[in-house]
N, C-alpha and C positions, 0 to 999 in steps of 0.2 A: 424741055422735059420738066414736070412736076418734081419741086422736094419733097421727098415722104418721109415718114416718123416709123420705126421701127414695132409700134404701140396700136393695137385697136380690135375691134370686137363686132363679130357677125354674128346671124342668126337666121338661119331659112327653113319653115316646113312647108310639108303638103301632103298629099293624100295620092296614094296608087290601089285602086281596089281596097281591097281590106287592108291593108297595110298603109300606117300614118309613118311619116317622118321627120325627123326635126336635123337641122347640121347649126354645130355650135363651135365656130373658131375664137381663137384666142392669140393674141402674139404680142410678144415680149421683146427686146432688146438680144442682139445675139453675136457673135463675132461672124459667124456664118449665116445661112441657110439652114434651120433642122427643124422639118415637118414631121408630126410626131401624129399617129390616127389611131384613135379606140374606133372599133368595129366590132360590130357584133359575129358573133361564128358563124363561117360560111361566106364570109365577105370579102375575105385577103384578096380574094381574086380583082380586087377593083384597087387596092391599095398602091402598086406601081404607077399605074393610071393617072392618080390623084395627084401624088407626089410632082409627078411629072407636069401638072398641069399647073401646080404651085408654083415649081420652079419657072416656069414661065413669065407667070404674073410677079412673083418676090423675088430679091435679091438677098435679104439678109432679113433674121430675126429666128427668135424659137416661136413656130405656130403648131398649138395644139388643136387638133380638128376632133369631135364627138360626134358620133354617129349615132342615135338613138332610133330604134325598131319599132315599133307596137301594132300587135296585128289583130283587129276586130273577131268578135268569138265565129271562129272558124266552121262551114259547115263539117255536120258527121251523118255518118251514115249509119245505121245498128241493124243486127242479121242476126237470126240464131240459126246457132248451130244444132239443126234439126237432131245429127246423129249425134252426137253427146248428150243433147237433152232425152232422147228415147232409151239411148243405154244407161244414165244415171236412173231414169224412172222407172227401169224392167227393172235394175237393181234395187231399186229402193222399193218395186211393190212386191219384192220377192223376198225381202228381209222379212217387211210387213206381215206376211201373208204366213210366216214361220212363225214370227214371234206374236203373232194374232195383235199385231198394232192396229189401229185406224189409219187408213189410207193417209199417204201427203199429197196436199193440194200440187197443184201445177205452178204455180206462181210463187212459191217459198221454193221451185228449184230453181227458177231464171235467175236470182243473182247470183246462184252453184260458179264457181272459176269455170270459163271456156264456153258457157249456154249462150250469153249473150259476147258478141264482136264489134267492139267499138271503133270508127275508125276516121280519123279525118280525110277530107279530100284533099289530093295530093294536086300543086301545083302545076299547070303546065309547065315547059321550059317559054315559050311564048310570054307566061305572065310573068314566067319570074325575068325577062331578062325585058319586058318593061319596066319591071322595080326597080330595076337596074340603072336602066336607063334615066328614070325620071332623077331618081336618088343620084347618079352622078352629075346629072343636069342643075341639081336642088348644089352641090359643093364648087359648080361654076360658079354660081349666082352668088353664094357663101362668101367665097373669093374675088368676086368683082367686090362686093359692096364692104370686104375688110380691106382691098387697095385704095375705094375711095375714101373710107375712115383715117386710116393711115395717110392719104394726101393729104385730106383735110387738115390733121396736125401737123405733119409738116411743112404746109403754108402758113400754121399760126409761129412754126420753132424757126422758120424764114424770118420773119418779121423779127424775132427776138433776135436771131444770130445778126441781123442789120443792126440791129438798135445795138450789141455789144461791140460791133465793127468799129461805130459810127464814134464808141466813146474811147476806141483803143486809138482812132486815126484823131481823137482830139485831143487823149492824151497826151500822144506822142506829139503834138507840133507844140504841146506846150513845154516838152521836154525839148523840143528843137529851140525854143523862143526863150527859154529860161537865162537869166541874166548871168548864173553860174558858170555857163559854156563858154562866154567871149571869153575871149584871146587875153585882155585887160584882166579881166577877174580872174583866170589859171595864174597870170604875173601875178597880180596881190599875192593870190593865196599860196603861192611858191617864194613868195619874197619873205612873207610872213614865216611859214616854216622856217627858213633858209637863217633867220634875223634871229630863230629862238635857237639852233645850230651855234650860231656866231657868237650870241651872249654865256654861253656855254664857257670859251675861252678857247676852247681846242682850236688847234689851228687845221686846216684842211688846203687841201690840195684845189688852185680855182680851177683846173682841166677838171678833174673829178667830179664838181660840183657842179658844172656847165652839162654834165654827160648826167650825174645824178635828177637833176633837172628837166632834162629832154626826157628821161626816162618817166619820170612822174608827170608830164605833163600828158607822155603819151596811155598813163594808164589809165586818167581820168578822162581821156576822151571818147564818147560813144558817138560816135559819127556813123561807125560802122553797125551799130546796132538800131538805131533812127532810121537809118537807110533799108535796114532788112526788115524793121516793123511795117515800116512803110510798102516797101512790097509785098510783104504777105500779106495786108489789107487787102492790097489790090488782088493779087490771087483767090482770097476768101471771094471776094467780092465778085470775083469770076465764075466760080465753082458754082458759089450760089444763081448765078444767073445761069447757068449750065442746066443745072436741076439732077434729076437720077439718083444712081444709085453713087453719092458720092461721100459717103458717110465716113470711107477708113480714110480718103485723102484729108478732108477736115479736122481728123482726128490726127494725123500727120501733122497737118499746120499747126495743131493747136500747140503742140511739143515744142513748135520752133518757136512759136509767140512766147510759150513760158520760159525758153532760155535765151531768147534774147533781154527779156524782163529782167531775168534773173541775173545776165551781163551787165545793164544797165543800173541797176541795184549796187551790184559790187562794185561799179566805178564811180556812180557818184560821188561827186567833192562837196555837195551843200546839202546842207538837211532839206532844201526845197525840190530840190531834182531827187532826191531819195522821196519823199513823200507820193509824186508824182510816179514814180519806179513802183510802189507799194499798193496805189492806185491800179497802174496797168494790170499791177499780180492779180488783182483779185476782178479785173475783168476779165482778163485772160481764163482765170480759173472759173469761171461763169460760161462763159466761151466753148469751154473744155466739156464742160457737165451738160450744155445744151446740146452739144455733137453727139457726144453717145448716145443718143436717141433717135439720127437721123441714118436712115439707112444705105 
């Protein structure tokens, strides 16, 4: 399976009789799934539908879907209303005829309210439920081509999560290989401590100091943490070849990279294996900011 990016942008119109169409998706980063549809009124009825077909094709992200209308100037039909027009005109030649006016023309009473009945032609159910049709067919299409937008970028934030892998897994074996770690150099540097203790004067107990000793040696060692870097490479590494919808597991791993980091940090005994530590942090946290995008 494809990695995909939680990011990308469609655009589909076309033409059903007089009526043009346009569908314009949008989708953003999201902790879930939430399809969100402007439609014009009259339309909910296609809205479950949609949803549902979304869900199919995404996993995860906020996708706003637009639906815009526009319908070519509609035929109309116009009638007059013969009996309104004859009873306004008996009326009006009869006012006349009292008040000795001049006759009114016939055509200053046609725009009178009710003479003339305007009307557009009404839809069949046949055409409207090809608009239908077309227009739900036009938000398939919508959505195929914002899954392969969305692929496309997360084949280019693939390549990235590789490249920050590649530099955690080269971090880390320079923290394996760092001269700090032997067995030799913990002695120095425990002898050294131990030597500024002694020059002190205090006298100390040598059981205590043997047990003081073991104890610091054990808290400078990250063996255990090298060891868990090192696996969760190899798991990233999986994931991503896995593909889908694997976006909250990486965001998973990413937690555990930055606190084994952050272990590795606190135990270092040498400014070179801290440097190296400070390093991993800020791949790590690169690492981190590339997953939230993948869905």
């Amino acid at each position: 399976m494809t990695l995909a990016s939680m990011t990308g942008f469609a655009r589909t119109q076309g033409i059903n009789g007089a009526w043009s169409w346009a569908w314009e998706l949008k989708s953003v980063n999201g902790k879930g799934l939430d399809v969100r549809l402007r439609l014009p009124g009259g339309w909910d009825g296609v809205e479950a539908g949609l949803k549902q077909s979304a869900a199919r094709v995404l996993s995860r992200g906020n996708v706003n879907a637009n639906l815009s209308l526009t319908r070519a100037d509609p035929e109309v039909s116009v009638r007059v209303n013969e009996h309104v027009l004859r009873t306004i005109a008996q009326s009006v030649r009869r006012v006349s005829e009292e008040l000795g006016a001049p006759p009114v023309q016939l055509e200053s009473l046609i725009g009178l309210k009710g003479v003339l009945e305007i009307s557009e032609a009404q839809e069949s159910e046949a055409t409207r439920a090809a608009l239908e049709a077309d227009v739900v067919a036009g938000f398939q299409q919508a959505l195929a081509e914002l899954a392969t937008m969305r692929g496309q970028e997360g084949a280019a934030l693939g390549i990235v999560l590789s490249e920050r892998l590649d530099g955690i897994a080269a971090l880390t074996a320079a923290a394996e290989a760092n001269p700090s770690r032997r067995p030799e150099a913990i002695r120095a540097k425990l002898a050294d401590q131990l030597r500024v203790l002694m020059d002190t004067g205090a006298s100390f107990d040598s059981d205590r100091l043997h047990q003081e000793a073991l104890m610091m040696a054990s808290k400078v060692d990250v063996r255990e943490e090298l060891d868990r870097l090192v696996a969760h490479v190899a798991a990233a590494r999986a994931m991503l070849a896995e593909g889908g919808a694997i976006g909250r597991r990486l965001d998973f791993l990413a937690q555990e990279f930055n606190r084994e980091t952050n272990t590795l940090c606190s135990k270092a005994n040498d400014v070179s294996l801290t440097a190296i530590g400070l390093e991993l942090k800020g791949l790590v946290e690169q690492f981190r900011e590339q997953v939230q995008n993948i869905e």
